[in-house]
C-alpha positions in Angstrom: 0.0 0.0 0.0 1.5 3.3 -0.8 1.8 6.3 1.5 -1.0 8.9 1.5 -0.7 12.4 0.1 0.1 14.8 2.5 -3.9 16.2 3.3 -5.5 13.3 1.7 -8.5 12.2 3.8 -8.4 8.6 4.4 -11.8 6.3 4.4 -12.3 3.4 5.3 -15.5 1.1 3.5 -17.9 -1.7 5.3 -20.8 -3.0 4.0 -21.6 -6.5 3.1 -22.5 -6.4 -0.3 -19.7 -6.4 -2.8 -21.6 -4.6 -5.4 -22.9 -1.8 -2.9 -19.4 -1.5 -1.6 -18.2 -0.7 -6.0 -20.9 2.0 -6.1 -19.7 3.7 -2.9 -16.2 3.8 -4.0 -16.9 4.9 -6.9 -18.4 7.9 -5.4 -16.6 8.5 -2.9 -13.0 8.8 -5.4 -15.2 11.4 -7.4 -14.1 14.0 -4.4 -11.3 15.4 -4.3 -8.7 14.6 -1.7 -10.4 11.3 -0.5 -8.3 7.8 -0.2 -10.2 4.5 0.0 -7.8 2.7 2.2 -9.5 -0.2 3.0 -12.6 -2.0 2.5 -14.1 -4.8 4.6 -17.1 -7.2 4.2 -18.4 -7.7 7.6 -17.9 -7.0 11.3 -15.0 -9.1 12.0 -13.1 -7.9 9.1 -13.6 -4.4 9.7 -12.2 -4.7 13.4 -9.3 -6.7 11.9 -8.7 -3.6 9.3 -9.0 -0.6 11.6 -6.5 -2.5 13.9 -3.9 -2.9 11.1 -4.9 0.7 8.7 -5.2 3.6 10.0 -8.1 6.2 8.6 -9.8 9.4 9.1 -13.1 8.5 8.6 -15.3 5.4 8.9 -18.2 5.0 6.3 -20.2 1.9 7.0 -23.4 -0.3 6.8 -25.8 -0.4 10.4 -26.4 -4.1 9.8 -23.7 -6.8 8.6 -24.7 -10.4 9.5 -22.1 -12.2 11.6 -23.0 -15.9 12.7 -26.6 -15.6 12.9 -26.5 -12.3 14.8 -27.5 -8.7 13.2 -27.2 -6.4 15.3 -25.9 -3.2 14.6 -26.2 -1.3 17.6 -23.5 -3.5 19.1 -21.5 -3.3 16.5 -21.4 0.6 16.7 -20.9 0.2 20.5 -17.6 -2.0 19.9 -16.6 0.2 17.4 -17.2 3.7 19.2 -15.5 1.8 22.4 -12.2 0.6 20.7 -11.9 3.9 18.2 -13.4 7.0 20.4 -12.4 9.8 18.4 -12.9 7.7 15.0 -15.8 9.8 13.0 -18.6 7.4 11.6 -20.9 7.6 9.2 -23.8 4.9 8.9 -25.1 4.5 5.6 -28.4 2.7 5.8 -31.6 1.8 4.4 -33.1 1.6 7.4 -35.8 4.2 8.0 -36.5 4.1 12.1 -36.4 6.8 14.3 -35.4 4.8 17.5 -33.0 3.5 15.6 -31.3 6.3 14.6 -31.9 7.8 18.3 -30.0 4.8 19.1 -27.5 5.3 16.9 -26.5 9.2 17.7 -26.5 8.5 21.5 -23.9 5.8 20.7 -21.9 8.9 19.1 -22.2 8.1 15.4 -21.2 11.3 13.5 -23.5 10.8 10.3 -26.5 9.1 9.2 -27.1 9.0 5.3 -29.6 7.0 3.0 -28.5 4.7 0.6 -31.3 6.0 -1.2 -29.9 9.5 -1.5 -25.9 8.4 -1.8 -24.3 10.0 -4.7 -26.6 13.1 -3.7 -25.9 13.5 0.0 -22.1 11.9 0.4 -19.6 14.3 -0.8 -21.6 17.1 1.5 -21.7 14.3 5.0 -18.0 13.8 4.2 -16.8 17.1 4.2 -19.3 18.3 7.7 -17.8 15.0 8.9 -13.7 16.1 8.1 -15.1 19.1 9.8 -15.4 17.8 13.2 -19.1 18.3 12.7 -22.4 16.2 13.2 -24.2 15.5 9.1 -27.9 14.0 9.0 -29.2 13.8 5.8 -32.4 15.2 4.7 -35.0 12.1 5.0 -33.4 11.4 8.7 -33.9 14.7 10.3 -37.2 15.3 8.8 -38.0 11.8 10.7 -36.8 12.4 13.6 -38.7 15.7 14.1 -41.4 14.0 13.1 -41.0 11.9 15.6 -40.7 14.5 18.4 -36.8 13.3 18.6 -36.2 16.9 19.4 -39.7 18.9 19.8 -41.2 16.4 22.3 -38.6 14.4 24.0 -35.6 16.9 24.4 -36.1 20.5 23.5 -36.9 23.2 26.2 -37.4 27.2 25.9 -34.1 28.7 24.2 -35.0 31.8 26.7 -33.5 29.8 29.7 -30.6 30.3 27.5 -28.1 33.1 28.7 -27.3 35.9 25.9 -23.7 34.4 25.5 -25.2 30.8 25.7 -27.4 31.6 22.6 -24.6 33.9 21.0 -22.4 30.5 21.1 -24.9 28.2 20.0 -25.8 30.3 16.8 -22.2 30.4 16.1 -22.5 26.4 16.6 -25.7 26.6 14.3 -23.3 28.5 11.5 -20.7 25.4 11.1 -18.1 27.1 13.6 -15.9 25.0 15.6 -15.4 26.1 19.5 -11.8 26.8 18.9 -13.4 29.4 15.8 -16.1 30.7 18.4 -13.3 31.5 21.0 -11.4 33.4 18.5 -14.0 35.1 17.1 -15.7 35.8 20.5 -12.2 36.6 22.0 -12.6 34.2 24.5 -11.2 31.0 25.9 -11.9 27.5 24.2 -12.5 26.5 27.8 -15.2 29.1 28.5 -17.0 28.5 24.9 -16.9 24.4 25.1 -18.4 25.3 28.7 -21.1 27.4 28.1 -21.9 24.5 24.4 -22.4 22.4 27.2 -24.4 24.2 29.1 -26.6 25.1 26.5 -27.1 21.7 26.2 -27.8 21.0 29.3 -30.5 23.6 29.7 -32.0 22.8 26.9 -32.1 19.0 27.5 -29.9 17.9 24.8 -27.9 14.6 25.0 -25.2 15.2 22.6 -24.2 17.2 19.1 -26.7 15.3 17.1 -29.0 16.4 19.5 -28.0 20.2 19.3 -27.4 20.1 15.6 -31.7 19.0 15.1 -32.5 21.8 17.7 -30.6 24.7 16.0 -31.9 23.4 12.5 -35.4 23.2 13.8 -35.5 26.4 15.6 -34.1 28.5 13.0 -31.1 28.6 14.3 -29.2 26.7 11.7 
């Protein structure tokens, strides 16, 4: 295998259909500066890759049979437990909002539809090499459907403070909290504590979580 170009964001494939795994390399090497470095065919193979290759980003089916057992859930838990800071993107066709629920609070970074792949993937792979949180269309309009965020989390923005909200609009804009402290001339200690405070307040779980309220509340 040769070296990477200096920049070049490396991505690792899983999925357990061969043909499904062609089309998605395919459009993933129409972006520029993306590396398919590996590719693997089901759970134990990918755990065997991401040992021996290292990548920048994880792009892979929820569900890949392994001796009688499907559960994806786990193997997101596994995953998210061995690779912390590994970003992930599921690429499904499943279409439940508990699962994808599920699947954010397990600290997947992106949820996209095989139905809208060559549409959706070059735009969830660059929020993604951001540091940032990508649902695509068809998910978020579910899970607001679903009172994901309306019923179940979200709370009045005014128990926000005035720098609480100034911070989470920023959030809301694509800005990373080392961006918001330089912008806001403040620490990246004091922003990432009044993110998470915001959070808090507002009864949000995690960056998925934020990301639906700010989109939903015109804040995005």
């Amino acid at each position: 295998m040769t070296d990477p170009t200096p920049g070049e964001l490396r991505i690792i494939l899983a999925d357990d259909h061969p043909i499904f795994r062609i089309g998605l390399r395919a459009v993933l090497e129409q972006i520029p500066g993306i590396r398919v470095v590996g590719e693997a065919g089901g759970p134990l193979e990918l755990t065997t890759l991401l040992q021996d290759v290292e990548c920048d980003v994880l792009v892979t089916d929820f569900m890949m049979p392994l001796e009688q057992q499907n559960d994806g859930l786990k193997l997101l838990e596994q995953l998210r437990r061995h690779h912390p800071q590994l970003p992930i993107l599921v690429v499904t066709m499943i279409n439940n909002a508990g699962l994808f629920r599920a699947m954010l609070a397990l600290g997947v970074n992106g949820l996209l539809s095989k139905a809208s792949l060559a549409d959706e993937l070059p735009q969830a792979i660059v929020r993604l090499q951001r540091g940032k949180i990508y649902l695509a269309d068809s998910v978020q309009q579910l899970l607001l459907q679903e009172g994901a965020v309306r019923e179940d989390l979200a709370r009045d923005q005014a128990a926000l403070s005035p720098r609480e909200l100034e911070v989470a609009r920023l959030l809301a804009a694509g800005h990373t909290v080392g961006r918001i402290a330089a912008l806001l001339n403040r620490s990246k200690q004091t922003v990432s504590s009044q993110k998470v405070s915001a959070m808090r307040k507002l009864g949000l779980a995690n960056d998925a979580a934020l990301y639906l309220y700010l989109q939903e509340h015109g804040l995005g």
